[in-house]
PAMIVEX-791753 format. One record per residue (C-alpha): residue number from 1; x, y, z. Coordinates in pm, whole numbers, plus 32768, in hexadecimal, padded with zeros to 4 digits. Example, Ala and Ser with C-alpha at 12.3 -4.5 7.8 and 13.67 -1.06 7.14 Angstrom:
<nodes>
   nr  east  north    up
    1  84CE   7E3E  830C
    2  8557   7F96  82CA
</nodes>
This chain:
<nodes>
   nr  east  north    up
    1  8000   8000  8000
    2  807F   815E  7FA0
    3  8079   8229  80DF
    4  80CD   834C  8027
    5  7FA2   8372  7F45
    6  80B8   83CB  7E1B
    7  8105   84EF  7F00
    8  7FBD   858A  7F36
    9  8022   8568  80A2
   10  812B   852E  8196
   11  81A2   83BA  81A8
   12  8164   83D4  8327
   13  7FD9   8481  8333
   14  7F3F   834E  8285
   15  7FA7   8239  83B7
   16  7FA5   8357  84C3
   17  7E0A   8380  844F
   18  7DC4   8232  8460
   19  7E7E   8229  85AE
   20  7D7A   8316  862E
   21  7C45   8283  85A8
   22  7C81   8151  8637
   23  7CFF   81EB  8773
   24  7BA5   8284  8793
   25  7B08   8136  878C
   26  7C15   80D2  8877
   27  7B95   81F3  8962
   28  7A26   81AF  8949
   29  7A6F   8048  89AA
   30  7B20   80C5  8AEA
   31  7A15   816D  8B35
   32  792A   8053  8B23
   33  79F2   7F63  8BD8
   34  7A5B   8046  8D02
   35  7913   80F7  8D0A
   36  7870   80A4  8E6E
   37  7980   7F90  8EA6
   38  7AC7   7F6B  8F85
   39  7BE9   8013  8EB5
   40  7D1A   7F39  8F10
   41  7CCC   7DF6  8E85
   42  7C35   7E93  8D4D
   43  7D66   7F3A  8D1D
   44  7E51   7E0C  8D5B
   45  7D53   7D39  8C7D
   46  7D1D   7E25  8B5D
   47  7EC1   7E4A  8B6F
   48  7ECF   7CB4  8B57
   49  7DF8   7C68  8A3E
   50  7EB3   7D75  8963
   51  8010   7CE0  89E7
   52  7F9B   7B81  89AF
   53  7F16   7C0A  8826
   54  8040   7C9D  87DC
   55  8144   7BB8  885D
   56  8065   7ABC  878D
   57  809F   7B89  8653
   58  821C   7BAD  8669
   59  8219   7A1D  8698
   60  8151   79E2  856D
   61  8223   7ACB  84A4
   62  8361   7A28  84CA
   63  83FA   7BC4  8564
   64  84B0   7B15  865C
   65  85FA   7BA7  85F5
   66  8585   7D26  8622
   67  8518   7CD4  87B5
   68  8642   7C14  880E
   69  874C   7D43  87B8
   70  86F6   7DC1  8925
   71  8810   7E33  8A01
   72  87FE   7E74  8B65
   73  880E   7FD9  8B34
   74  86FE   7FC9  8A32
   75  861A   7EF0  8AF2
   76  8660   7FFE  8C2F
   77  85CB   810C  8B32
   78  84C0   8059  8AD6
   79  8454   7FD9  8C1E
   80  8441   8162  8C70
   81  834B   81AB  8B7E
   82  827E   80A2  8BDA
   83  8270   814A  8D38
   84  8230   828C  8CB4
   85  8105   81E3  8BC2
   86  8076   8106  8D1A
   87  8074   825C  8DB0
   88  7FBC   8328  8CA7
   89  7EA3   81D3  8C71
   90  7E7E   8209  8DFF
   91  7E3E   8338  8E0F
   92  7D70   831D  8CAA
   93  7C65   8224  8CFF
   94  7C33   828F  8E6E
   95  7BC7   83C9  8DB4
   96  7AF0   8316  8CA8
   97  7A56   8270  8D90
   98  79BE   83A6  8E55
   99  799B   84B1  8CFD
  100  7891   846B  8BDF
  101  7958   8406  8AAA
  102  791E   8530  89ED
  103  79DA   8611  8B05
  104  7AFC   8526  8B50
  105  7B51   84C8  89EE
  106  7B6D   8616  8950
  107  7C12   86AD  8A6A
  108  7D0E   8582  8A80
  109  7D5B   85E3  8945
  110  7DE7   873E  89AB
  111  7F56   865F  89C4
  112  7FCC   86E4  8887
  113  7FC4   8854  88F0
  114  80B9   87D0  8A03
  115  8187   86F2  893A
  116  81DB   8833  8843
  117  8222   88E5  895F
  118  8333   87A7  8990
  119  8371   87C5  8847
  120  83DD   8932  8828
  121  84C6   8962  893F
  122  854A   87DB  8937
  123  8556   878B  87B4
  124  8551   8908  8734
  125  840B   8880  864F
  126  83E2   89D6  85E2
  127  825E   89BD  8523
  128  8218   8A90  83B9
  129  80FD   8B92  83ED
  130  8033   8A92  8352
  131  8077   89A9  8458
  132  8038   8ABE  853D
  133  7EF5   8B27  84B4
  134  7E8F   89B7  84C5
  135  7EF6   8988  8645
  136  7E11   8AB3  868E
  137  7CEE   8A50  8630
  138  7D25   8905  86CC
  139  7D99   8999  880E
  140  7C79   8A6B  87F6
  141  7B80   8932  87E9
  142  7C1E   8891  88EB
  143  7BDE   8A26  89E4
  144  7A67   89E3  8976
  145  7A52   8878  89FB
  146  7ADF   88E0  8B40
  147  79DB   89F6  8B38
  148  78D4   8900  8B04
  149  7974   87FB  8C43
  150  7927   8939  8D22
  151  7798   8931  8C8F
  152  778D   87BF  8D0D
  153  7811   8815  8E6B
  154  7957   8778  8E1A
  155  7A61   8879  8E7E
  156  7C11   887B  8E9A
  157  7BC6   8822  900D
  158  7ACF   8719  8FF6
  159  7B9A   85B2  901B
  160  7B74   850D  8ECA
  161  7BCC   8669  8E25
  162  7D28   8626  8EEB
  163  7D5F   84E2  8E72
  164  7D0E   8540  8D47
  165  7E11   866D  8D2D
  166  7F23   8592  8DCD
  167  7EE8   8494  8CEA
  168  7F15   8583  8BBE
  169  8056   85F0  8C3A
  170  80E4   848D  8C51
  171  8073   8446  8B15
  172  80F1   857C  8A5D
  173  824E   8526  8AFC
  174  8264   83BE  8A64
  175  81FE   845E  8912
  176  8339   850B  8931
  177  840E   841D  89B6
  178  8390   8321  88CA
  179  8452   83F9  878B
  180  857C   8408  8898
  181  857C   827C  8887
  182  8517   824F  8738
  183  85E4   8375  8685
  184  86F5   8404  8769
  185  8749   8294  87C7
  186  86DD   81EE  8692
  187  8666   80DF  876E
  188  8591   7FAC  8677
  189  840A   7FE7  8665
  190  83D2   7EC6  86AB
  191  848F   7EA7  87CC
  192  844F   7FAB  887D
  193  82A3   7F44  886E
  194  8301   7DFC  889C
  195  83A8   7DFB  89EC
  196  82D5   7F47  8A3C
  197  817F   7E68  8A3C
  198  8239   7D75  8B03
  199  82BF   7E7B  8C1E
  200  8166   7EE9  8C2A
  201  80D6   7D76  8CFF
  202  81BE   7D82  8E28
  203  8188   7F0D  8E42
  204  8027   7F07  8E56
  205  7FEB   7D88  8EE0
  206  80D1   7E4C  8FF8
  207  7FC6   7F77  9027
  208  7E94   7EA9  901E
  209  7F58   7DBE  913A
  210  7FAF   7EDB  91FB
  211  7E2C   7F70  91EE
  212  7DB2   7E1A  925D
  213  7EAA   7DF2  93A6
  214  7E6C   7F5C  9401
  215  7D0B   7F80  9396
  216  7D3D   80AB  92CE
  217  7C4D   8065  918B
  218  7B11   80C2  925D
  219  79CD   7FC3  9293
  220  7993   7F84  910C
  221  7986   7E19  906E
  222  7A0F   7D9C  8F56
  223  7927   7D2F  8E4F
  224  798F   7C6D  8D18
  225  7950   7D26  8BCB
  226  7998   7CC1  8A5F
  227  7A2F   7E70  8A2C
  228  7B7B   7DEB  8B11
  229  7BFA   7CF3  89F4
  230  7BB4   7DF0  88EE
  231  7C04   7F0F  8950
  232  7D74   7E6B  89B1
  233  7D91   7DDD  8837
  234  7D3C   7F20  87AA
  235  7E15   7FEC  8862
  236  7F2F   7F03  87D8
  237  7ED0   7F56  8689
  238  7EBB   80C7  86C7
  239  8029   80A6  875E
  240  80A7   7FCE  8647
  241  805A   80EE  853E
  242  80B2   81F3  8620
  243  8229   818F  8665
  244  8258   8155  84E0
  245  81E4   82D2  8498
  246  82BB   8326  85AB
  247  83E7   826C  852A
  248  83E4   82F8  83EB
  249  84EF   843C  83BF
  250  8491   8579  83E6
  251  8348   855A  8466
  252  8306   867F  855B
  253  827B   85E0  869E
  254  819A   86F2  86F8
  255  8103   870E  85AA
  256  80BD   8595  85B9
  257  8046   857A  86F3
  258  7F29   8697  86A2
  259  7EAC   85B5  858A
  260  7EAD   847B  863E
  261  7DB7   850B  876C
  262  7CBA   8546  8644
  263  7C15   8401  867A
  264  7B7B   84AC  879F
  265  7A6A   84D6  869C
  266  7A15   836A  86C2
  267  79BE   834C  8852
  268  7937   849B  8842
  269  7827   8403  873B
  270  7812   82D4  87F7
  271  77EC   8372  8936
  272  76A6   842F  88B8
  273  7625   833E  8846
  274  764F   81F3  8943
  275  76BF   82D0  8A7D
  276  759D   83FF  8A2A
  277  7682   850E  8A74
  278  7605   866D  8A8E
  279  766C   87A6  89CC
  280  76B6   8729  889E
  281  767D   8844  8799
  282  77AC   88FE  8847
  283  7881   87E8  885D
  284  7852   876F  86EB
  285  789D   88EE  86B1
  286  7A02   88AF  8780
  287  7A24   8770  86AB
  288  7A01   8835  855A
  289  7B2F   891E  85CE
  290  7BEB   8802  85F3
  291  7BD6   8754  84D8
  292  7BDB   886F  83FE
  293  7D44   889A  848C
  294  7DA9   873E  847B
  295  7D5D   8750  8310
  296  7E0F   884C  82C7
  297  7F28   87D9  8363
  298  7EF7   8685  82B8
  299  7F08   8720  817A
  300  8035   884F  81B3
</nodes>
């Protein structure tokens, strides 16, 4: 498949948008297996049936020889972003959990304006006035959904706001110390999610023990849901096109990271429709504004 389009667009926007859609799914999945349920084991779960899917792939596929290249110092780097990741997820779904779908998705994708902020002063990613003109009018979507989180009584103090905002932060750090791994130490794609997916068990089999001995994950049960197992396998696709935009050269990581948060678009839908949000005229509004500016930086 020609990635490129014959150069209508850049090589990188075609596998970074289907990143996103199917990260929106991803989200909307989350949401319906956390929804009302004990966060922990979802978490773990959802994290195990992606592992178990991917490492299933790579065995099928004969890429043995990409995963094994791991030094100690690599695996050290790795294991680091998979703490960082555990972290952000944390954070993420204890937030999900608590917001309606339309709020926490949209606003979760307010990472980019962080990760150019990373970007500027770390990588010197210095954006065209295109680019600029495009990160406006997404950063001024993502003003009006926060406007609209205050309308639903959901403000910057309120708990699953704050998990929301530090899990945001996390995960607009490990967008920029994935291009540190993945450009800067030229460390193998495959590699790097590989051993990252595996990391990710003992980190967060390690939380959910933790809340059980100490009895920090509150009075909600678990209950079984078909979402866990999904949502896990299509957050290893999402990855899987994500670190091969990000691996390609010269890809600005801020630029690519505002395109892939487009799939917000999908739980936003979803969440009107199976969750009944409310104010949904001014959020589609906020939606437009985004997408307007991902397309235009899609196509500059």
């Amino acid at each position: 498949m020609d990635l490129t389009l014959h150069g209508l667009v850049p090589d990188w926007f075609l596998p970074t948008l289907a990143s996103a859609l199917i990260l929106g799914f991803y989200d909307f999945c989350k949401k319906h297996a956390v929804k009302d349920n004990a966060v922990p084991p979802v978490l773990f779960l959802t994290t195990l049936s992606g592992t178990t899917a991917f490492v299933l792939f790579t065995f099928l596929s004969g890429n043995w020889t990409a995963v094994s290249l791991c030094t100690p110092g690599m695996y050290g780097c790795i294991f680091l972003k998979s703490f960082i990741v555990a972290s952000s997820w944390w954070c993420v779904f204890y937030s999900m959990r608590d917001l309606p779908l339309s709020i926490a998705a949209p606003i979760r994708a307010s990472a980019p304006v962080w990760t150019f902020l990373g970007g500027l002063f770390l990588y010197h990613e210095i954006p065209t006035w295109v680019h600029g003109a495009a990160m406006l009018l997404i950063f001024i979507g993502y003003c009006i959904f926060s406007l609209l989180g205050k309308l639903e009584g959901f403000s910057l103090r309120s708990g699953g706001m704050l998990w929301l905002i530090a899990g945001t932060l996390l995960g607009a750090g490990c967008a920029l110390y994935d291009k540190f791994l993945l450009q800067k130490l030229a460390f193998p794609r495959d590699t790097v999610q590989f051993y990252f997916a595996l990391n990710l068990l003992p980190v967060l089999g390690a939380g959910w023990f933790f809340t059980q001995k100490f009895k920090l994950a509150g009075n909600t049960k678990f209950q079984w849901r078909y979402t866990i197992i999904l949502a896990g396998v299509l957050l290893i696709l999402a990855d899987y096109l994500y670190f091969y935009a990000v691996g390609l050269p010269g890809v600005q990581i801020s630029v690519l990271s505002l395109v892939r948060r487009c799939g917000c678009i999908v739980p936003f839908t979803l969440g009107a429709l199976y969750f009944h949000d409310r104010h949904i005229r001014g959020k589609a509004a906020a939606l437009l504004l985004i997408l307007l500016g991902v397309a235009i930086l899609g196509l500059c």
